[in-house]
Each structure stands twice: as C-alpha cells, then as structure tokens.
C-alpha positions in Angstrom: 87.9 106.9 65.4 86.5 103.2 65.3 89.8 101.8 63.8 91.6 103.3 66.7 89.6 102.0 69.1 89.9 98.7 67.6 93.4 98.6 67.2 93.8 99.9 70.8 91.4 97.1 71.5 93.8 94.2 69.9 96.8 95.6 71.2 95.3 95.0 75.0 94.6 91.7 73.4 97.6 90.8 72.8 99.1 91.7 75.9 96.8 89.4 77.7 97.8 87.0 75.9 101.2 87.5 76.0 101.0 87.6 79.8 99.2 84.4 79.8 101.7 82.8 77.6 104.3 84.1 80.0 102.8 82.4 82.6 102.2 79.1 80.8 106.1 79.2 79.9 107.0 80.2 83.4 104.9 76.9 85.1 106.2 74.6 81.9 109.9 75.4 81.3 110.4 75.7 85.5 113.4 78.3 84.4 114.8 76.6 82.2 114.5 78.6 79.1 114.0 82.4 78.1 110.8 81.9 76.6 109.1 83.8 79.4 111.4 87.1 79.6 110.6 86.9 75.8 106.5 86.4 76.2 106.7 89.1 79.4 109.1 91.3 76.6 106.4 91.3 73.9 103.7 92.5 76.6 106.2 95.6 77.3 106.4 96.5 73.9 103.1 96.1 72.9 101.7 98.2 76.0 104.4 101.0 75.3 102.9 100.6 71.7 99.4 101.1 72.7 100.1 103.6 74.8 101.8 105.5 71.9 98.8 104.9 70.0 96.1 106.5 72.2 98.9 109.5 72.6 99.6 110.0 69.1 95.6 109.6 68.6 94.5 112.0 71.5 97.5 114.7 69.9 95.7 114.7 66.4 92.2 114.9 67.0 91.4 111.4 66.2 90.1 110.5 69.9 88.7 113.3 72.2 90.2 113.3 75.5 88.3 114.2 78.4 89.4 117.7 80.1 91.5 117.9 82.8 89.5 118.7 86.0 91.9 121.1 87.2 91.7 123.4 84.1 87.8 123.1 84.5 87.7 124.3 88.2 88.9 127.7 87.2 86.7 128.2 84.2 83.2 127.8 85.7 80.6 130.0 84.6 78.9 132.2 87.0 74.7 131.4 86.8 72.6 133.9 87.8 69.5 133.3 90.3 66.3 133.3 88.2 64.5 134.8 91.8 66.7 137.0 92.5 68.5 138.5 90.0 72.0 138.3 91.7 74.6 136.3 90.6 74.5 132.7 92.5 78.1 131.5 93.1 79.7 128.3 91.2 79.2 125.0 92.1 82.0 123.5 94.2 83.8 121.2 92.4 86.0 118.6 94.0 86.5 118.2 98.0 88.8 121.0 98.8 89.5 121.6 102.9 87.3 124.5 104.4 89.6 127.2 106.5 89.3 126.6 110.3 86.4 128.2 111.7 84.2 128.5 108.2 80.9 127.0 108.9 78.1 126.1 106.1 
C-alpha cells in the first residue's frame, strides 16, 4: 500500500514538473519549437497513468476507497433510545429539501 502511494506520489511529481517545463519552453522558445506540446504531452500521459494506477489499485484491494455516500444513506442502522425503548430514527445525512409545509 506504501509503494502505491509513493509511486502515485512521483507520478504527480512529475507532472508538476512537466507542466513547469512546459511553461519554461513556452516563455523561452516564444513558439518557435514543439518542445512545449511535447512537455504539456508528457503531463497527459503521466496523469492518465496515475489515474490508472489509483484505479487499478482501488480494483484489487491494494488502496481502500472511501464508500460512496449515496450507498451509505440507505444502509443506516436504526439505534434504539436507551430512555425509551423505542426505536429513535436515523441521523439525516446530507441536506436534502424538506416538502412544503413540514416544520421541525
């Protein structure tokens, strides 16, 4: 799991780097050569490569990957009031819109 994180970690690296090198060539060679589609080409790749990473990571267990909060809304537990002995209702999660006229 560390050696993912680092590799993810020096891809993203590299991309700064490649988009700083962009811009170097972009201020130096005024448009005169294609050593910044190349630089800003390299930072596509290696994004769409990390990116590829973290999926192909997140698919076979290496990284865990934080639920989705839309599968989680459905899926709360019911508690049950210690006073009373009644079943409290689940917390609200998210800001959903009230119907007209519902008061709290």
């Amino acid at each position: 799991m560390l050696l993912v994180k680092f590799i993810v970690l020096l891809l993203l690296g590299f991309v700064i780097i490649s988009l700083f090198s962009g811009l170097y060539f972009l201020v130096k060679d005024k448009g005169q050569s294609n050593r910044t589609v190349n630089a800003l080409s390299v930072r596509i790749g290696l994004s769409i490569l990390a990116i590829v990473v973290v999926m192909i990571a997140g698919a076979t267990g290496v990284i865990e990957l934080n639920p989705s909060p839309l599968s989680t809304r459905n899926n709360v537990p019911t508690t049950v009031d210690e006073n009373s002995g009644a079943e409290a209702e689940p917390p609200v999660i998210g800001g959903g819109r009230r119907p007209i006229g519902a008061t709290e």
